[in-house]
Backbone as ProteinMPNN parsed JSONL, in Angstrom:
{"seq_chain_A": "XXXXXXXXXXXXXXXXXXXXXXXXXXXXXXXXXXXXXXXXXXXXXXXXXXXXXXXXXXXXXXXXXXXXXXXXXXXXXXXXXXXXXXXXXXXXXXXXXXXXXXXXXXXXXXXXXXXXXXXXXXXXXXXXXXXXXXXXXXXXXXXXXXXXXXXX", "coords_chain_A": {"N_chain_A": [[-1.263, -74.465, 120.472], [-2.203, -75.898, 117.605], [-1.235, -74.755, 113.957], [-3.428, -75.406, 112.318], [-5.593, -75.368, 113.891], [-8.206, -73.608, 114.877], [-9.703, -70.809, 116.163], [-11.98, -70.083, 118.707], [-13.836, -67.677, 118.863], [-16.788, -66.721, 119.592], [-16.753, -68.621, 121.564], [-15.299, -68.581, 123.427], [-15.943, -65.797, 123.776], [-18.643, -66.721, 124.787], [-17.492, -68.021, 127.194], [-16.484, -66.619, 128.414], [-18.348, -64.637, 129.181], [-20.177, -66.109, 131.064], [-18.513, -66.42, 133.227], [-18.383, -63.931, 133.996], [-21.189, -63.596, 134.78], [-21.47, -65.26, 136.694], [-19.734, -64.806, 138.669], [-21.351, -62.164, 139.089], [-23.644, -63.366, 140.358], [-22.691, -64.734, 142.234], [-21.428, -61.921, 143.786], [-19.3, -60.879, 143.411], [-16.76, -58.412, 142.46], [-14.758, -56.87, 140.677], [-12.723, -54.355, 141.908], [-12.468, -52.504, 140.019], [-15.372, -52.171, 139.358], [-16.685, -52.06, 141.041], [-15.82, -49.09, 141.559], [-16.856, -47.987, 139.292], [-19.496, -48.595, 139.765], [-19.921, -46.83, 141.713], [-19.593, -44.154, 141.051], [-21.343, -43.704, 139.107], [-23.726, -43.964, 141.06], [-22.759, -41.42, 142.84], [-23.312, -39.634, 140.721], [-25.572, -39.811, 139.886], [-27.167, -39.096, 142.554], [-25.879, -35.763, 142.6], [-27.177, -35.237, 140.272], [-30.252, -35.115, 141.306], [-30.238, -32.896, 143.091], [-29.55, -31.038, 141.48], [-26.834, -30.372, 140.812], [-23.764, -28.844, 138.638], [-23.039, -30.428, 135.728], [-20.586, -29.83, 135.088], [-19.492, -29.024, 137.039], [-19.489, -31.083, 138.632], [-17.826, -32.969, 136.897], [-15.05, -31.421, 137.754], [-15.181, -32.122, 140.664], [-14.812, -34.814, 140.524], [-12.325, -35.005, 139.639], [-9.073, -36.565, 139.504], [-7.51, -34.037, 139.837], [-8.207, -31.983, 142.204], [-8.684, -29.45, 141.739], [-11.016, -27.999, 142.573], [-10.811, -27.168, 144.828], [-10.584, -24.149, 146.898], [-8.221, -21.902, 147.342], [-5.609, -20.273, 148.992], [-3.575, -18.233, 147.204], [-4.206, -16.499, 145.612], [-4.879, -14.779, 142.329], [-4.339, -10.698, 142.257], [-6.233, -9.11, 140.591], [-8.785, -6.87, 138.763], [-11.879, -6.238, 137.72], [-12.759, -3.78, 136.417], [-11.996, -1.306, 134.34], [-10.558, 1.363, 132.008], [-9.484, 4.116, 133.449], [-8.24, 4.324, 135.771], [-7.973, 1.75, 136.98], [-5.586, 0.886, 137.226], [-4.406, 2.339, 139.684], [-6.465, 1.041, 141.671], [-5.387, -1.893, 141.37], [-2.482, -1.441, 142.802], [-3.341, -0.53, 144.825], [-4.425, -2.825, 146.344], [-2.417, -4.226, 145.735], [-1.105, -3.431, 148.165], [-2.841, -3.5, 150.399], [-3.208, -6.448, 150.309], [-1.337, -8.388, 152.066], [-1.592, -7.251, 154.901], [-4.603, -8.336, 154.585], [-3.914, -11.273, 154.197], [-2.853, -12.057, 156.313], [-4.783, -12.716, 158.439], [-6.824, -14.321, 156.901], [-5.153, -16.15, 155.283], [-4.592, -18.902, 156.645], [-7.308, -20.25, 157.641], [-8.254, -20.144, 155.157], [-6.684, -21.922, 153.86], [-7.591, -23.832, 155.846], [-9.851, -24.377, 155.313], [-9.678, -25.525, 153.104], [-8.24, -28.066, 153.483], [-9.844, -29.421, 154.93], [-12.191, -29.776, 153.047], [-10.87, -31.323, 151.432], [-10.702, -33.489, 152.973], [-13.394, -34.015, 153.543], [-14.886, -34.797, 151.003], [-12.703, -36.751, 150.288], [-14.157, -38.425, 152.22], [-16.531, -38.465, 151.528], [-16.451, -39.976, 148.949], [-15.236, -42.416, 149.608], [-16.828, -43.129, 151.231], [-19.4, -43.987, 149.74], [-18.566, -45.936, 147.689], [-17.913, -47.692, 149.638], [-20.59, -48.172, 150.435], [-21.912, -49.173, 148.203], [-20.237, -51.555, 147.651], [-21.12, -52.588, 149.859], [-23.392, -53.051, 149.604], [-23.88, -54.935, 147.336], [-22.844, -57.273, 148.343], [-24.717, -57.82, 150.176], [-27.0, -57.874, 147.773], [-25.982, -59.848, 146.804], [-25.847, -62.166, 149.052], [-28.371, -62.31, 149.734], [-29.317, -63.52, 147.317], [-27.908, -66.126, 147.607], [-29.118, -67.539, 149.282], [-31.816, -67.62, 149.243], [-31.406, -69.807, 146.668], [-30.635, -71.346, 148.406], [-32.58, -72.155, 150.363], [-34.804, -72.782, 148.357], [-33.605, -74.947, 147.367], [-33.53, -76.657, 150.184], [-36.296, -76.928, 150.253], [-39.15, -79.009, 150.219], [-40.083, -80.626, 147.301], [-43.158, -79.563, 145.274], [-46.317, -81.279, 145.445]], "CA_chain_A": [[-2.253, -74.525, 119.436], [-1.524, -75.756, 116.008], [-1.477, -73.87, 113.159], [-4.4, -75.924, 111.415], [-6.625, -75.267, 114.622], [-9.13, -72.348, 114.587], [-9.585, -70.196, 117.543], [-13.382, -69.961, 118.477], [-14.091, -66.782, 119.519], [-17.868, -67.236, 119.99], [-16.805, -69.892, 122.136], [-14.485, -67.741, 124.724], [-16.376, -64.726, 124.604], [-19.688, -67.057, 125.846], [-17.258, -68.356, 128.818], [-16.624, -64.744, 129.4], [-19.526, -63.98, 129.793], [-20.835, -66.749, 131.484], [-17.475, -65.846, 134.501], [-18.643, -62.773, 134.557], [-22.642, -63.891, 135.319], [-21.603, -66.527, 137.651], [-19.064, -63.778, 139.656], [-22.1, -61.059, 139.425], [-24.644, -63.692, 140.815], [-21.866, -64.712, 143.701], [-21.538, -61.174, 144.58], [-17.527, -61.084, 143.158], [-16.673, -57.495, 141.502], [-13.894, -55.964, 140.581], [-12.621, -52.461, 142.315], [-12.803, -50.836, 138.829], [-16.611, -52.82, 138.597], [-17.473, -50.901, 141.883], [-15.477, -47.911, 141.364], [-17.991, -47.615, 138.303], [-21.125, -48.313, 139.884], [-19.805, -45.854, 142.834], [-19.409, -43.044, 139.673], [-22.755, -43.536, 138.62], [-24.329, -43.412, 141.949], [-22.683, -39.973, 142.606], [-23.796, -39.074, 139.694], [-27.412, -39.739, 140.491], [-27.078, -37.77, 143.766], [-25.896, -34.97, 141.728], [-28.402, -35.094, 138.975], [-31.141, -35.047, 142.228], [-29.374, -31.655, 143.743], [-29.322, -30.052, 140.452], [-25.514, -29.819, 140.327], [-23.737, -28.71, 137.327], [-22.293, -31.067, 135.314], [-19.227, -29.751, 134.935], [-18.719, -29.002, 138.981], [-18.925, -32.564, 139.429], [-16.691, -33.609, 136.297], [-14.391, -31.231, 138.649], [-15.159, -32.635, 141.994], [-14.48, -36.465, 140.697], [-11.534, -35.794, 139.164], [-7.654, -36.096, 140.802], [-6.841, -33.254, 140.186], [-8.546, -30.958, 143.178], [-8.602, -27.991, 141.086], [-12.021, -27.176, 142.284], [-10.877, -26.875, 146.16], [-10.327, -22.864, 147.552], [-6.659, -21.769, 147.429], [-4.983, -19.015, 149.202], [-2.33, -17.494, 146.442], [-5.117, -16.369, 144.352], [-3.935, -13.642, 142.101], [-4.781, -10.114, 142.471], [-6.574, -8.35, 139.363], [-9.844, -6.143, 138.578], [-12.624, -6.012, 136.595], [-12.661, -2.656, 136.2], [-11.208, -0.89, 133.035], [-9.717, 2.706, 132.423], [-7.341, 5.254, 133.733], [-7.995, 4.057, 138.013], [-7.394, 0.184, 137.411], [-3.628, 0.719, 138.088], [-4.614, 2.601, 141.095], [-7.026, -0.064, 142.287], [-4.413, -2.611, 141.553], [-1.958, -0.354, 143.064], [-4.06, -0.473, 146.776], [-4.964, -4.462, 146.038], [-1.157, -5.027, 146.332], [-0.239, -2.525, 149.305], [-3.216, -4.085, 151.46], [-3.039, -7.66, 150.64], [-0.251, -8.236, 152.732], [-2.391, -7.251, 155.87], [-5.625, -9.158, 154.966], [-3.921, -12.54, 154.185], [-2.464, -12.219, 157.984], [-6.085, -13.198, 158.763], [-7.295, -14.872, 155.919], [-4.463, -17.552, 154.622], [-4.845, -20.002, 157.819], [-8.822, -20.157, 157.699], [-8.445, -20.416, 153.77], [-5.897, -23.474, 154.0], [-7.722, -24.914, 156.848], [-11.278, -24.863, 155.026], [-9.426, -26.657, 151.89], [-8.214, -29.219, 154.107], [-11.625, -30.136, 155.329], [-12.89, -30.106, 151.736], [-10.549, -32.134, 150.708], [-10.922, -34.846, 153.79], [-14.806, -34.66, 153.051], [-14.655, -35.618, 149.512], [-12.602, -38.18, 150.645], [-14.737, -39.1, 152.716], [-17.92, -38.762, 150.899], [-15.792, -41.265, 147.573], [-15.091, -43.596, 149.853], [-18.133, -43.679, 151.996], [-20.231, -44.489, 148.409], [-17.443, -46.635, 147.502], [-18.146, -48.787, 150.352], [-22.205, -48.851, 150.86], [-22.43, -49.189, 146.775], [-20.158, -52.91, 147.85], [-21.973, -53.538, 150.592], [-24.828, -53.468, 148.418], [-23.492, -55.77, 146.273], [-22.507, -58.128, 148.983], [-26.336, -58.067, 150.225], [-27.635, -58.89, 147.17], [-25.734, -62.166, 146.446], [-25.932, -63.177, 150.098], [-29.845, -62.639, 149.56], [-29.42, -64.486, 146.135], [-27.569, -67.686, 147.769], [-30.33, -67.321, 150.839], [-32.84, -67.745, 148.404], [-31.324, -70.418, 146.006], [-30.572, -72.747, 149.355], [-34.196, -72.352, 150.761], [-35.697, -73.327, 147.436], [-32.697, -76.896, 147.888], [-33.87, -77.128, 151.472], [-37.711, -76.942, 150.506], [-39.49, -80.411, 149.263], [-40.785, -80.64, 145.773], [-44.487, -79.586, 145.811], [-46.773, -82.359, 144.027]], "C_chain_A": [[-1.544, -74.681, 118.102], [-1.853, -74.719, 114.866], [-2.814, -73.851, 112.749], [-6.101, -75.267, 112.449], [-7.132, -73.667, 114.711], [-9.733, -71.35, 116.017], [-11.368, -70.397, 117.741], [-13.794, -68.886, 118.972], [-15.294, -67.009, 120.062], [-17.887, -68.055, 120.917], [-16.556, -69.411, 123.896], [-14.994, -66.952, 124.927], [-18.01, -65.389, 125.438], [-19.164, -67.637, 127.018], [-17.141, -67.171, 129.679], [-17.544, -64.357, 130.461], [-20.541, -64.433, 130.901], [-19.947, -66.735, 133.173], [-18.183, -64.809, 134.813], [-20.049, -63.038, 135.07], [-22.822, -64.047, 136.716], [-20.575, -65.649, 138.88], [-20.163, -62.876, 140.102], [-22.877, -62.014, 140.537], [-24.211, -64.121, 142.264], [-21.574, -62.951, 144.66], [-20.154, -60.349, 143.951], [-17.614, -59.818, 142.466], [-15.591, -57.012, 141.468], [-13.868, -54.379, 141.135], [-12.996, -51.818, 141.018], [-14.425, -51.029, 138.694], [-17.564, -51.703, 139.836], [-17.083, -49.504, 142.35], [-16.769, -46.912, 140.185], [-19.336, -47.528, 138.959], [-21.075, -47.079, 141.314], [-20.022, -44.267, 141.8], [-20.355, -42.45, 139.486], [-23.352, -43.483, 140.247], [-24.264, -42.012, 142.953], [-22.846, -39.014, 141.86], [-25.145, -39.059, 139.757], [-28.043, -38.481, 141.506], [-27.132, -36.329, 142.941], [-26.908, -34.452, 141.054], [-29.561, -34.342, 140.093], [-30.797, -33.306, 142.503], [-29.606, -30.771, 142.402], [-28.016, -29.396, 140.321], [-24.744, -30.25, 139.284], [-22.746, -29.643, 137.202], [-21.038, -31.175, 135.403], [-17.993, -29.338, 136.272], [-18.398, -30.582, 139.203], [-18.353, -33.239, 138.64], [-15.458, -32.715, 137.708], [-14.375, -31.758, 139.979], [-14.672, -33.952, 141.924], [-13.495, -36.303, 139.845], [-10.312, -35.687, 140.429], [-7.413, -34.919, 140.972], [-6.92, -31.517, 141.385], [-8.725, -29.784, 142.779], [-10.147, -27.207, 141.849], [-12.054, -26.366, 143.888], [-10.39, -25.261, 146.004], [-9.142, -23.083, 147.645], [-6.364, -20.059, 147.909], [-4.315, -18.422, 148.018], [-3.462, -17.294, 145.473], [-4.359, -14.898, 143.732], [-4.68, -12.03, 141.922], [-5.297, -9.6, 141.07], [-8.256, -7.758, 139.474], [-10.853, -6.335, 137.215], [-12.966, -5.4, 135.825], [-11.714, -1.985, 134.784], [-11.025, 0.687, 132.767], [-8.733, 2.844, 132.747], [-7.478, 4.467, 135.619], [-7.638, 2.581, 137.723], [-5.812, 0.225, 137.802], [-3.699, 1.426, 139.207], [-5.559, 1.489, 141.672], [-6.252, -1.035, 142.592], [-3.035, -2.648, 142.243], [-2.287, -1.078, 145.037], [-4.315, -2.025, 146.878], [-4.001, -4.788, 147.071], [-0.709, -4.567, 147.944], [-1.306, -3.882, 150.382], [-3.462, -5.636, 151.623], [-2.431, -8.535, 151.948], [-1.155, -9.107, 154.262], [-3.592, -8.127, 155.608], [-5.199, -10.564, 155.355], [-3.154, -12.871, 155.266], [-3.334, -12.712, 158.281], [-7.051, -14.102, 158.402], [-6.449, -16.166, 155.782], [-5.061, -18.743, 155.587], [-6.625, -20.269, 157.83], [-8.786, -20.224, 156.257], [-7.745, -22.147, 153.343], [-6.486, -24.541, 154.833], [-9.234, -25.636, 156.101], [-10.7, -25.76, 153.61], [-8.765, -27.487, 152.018], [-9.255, -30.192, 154.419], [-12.246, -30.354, 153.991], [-12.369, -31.272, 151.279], [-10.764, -33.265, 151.734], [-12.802, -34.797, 153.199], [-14.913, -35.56, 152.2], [-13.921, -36.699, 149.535], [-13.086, -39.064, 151.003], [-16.333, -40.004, 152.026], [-17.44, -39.894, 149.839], [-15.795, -42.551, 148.01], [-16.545, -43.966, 150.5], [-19.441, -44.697, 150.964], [-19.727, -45.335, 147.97], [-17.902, -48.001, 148.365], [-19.212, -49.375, 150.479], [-22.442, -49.232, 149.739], [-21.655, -50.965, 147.229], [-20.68, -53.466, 148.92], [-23.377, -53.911, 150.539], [-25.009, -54.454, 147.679], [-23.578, -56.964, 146.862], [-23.748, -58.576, 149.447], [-26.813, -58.633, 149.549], [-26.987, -59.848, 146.712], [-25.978, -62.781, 147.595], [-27.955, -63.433, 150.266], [-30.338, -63.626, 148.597], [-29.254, -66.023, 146.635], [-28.732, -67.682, 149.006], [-31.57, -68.206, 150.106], [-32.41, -68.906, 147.64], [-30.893, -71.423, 147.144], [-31.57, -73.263, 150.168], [-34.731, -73.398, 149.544], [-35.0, -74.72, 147.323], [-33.892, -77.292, 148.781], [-35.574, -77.487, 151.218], [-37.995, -78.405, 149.502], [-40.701, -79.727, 147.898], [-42.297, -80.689, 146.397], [-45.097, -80.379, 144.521], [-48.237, -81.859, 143.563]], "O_chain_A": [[-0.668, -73.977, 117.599], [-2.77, -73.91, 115.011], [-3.47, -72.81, 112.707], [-7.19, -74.907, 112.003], [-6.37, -72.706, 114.599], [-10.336, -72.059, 116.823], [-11.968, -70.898, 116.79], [-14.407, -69.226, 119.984], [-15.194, -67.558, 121.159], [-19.007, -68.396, 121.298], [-17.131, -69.646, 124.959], [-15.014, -66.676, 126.126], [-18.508, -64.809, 126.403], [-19.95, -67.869, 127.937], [-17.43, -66.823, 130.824], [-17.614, -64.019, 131.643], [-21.377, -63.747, 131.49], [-20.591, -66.991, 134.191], [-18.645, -64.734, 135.952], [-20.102, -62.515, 136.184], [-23.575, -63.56, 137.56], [-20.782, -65.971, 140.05], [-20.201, -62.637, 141.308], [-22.827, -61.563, 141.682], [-24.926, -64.003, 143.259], [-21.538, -62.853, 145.887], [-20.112, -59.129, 144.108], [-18.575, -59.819, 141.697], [-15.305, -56.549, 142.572], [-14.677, -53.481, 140.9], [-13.69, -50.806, 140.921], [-14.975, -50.183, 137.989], [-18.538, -50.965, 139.69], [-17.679, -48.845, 143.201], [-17.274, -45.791, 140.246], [-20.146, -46.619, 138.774], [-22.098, -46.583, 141.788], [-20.789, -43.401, 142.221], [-20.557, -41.237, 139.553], [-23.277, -42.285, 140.519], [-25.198, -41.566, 143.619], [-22.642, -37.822, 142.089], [-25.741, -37.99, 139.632], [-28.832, -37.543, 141.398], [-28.209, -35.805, 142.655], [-27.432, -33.355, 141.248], [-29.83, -33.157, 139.899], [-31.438, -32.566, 141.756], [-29.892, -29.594, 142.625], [-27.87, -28.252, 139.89], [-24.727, -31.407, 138.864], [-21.838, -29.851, 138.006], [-20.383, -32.178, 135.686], [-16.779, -29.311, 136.472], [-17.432, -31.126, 139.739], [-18.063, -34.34, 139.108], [-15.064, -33.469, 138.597], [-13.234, -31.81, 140.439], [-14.145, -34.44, 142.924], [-13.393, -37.244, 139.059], [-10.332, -35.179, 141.55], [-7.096, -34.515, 142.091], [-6.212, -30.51, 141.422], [-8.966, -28.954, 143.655], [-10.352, -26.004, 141.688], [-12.798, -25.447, 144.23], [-9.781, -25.03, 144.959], [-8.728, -24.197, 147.966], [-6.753, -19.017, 147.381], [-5.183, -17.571, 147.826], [-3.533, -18.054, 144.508], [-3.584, -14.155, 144.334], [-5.77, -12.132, 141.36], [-4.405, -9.793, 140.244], [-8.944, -8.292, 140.344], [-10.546, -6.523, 136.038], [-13.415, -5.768, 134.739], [-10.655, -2.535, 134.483], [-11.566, 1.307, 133.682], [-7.624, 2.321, 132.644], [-6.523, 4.26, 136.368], [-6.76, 2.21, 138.502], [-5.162, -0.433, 138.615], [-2.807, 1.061, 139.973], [-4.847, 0.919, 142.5], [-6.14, -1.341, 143.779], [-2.429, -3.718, 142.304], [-1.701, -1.714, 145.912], [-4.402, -2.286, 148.078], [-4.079, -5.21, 148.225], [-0.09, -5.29, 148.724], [-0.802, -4.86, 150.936], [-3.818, -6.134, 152.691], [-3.134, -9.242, 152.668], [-1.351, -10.263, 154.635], [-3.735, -8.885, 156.567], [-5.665, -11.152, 156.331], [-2.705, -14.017, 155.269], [-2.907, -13.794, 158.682], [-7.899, -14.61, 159.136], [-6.966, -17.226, 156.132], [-5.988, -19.441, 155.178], [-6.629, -20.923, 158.873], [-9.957, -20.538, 156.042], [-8.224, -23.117, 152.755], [-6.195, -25.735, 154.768], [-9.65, -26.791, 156.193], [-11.421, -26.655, 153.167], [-8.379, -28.037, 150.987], [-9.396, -31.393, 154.19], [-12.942, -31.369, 153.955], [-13.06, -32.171, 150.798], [-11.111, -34.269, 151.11], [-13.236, -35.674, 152.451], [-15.013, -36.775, 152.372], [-14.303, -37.675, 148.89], [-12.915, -40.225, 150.633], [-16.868, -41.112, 151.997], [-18.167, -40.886, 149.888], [-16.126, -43.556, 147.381], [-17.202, -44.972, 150.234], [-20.103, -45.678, 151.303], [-20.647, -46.038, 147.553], [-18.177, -49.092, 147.866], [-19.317, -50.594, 150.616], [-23.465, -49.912, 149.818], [-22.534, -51.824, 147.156], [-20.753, -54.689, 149.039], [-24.145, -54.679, 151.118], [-26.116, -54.878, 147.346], [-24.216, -57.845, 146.286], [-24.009, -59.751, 149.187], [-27.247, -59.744, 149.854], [-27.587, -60.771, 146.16], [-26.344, -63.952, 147.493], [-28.582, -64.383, 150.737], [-31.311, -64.365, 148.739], [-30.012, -66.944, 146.33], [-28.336, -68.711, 149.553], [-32.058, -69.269, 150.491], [-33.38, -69.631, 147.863], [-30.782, -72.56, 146.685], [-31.604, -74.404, 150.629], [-35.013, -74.579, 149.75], [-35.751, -75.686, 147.185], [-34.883, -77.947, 148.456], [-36.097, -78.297, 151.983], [-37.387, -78.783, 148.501], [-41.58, -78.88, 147.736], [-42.712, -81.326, 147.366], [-44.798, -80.348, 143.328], [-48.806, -82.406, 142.619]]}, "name": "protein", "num_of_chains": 1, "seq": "XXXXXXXXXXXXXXXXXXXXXXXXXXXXXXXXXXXXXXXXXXXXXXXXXXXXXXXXXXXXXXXXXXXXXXXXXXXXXXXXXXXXXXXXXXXXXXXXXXXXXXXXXXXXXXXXXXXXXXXXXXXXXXXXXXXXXXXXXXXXXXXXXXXXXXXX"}
């Protein structure tokens, strides 16, 4: 491009837009295009359920924070002169519960976490095979109305 010549923006962002039309109306989306509309349709769900906002910012993000963890740490609610004896008996019998407990705590935040896998992707997939439906219904429809003769 020479110096003298003038870019057209107006020009590029209507081919943009007109790629992006002509991809939506074929069916064509980007992972991040149906990562998004997967987002929002777990978010719908949600909304329906009446769960809290801020469980399911935790549930959709990476970082798992919201799964059950063994090593939780021991402390009381309690206040006074006995909380260091409470805390005291916490530590002695820990020991013994999480003989029973850890394995059945690790195993159920295994399964949480394969669900949620499961459930991301499962939405993930029917939200594009949604997609894929309606363009193959779109070209269905725009090769009938070819195939059909002009009505006079």
């Amino acid at each position: 491009m020479n110096e003298g010549e003038k870019v057209d923006v107006v020009r590029i962002m209507r081919e943009i837009r007109e790629s992006i039309q002509k991809k939506r109306e074929r069916g064509i989306y980007t992972d991040e295009e149906i990562e998004s509309l997967a987002q929002v349709r777990l978010r719908s769900f949600a909304d329906e359920a009446f769960i809290d906002s801020k469980l399911l910012d935790r549930l959709l993000s990476p970082s798992n924070d919201w799964n059950i963890s063994s090593d939780y740490l021991i402390r009381s609610h309690r206040s006074g002169i006995g909380i260091r004896l409470v805390l005291l008996a916490k530590r002695i019998v820990r020991p013994f519960v999480r003989l029973y407990t850890d394995h059945v705590v690790n195993r159920q935040a295994q399964l949480n976490l394969y669900f949620a896998y499961l459930l991301r992707n499962s939405i993930r997939e029917v939200t594009r095979l949604q997609i894929e439906v309606a363009a193959l219904k779109s070209r269905l429809e725009s090769e009938s109305r070819k195939d059909r003769p002009p009505e006079e």
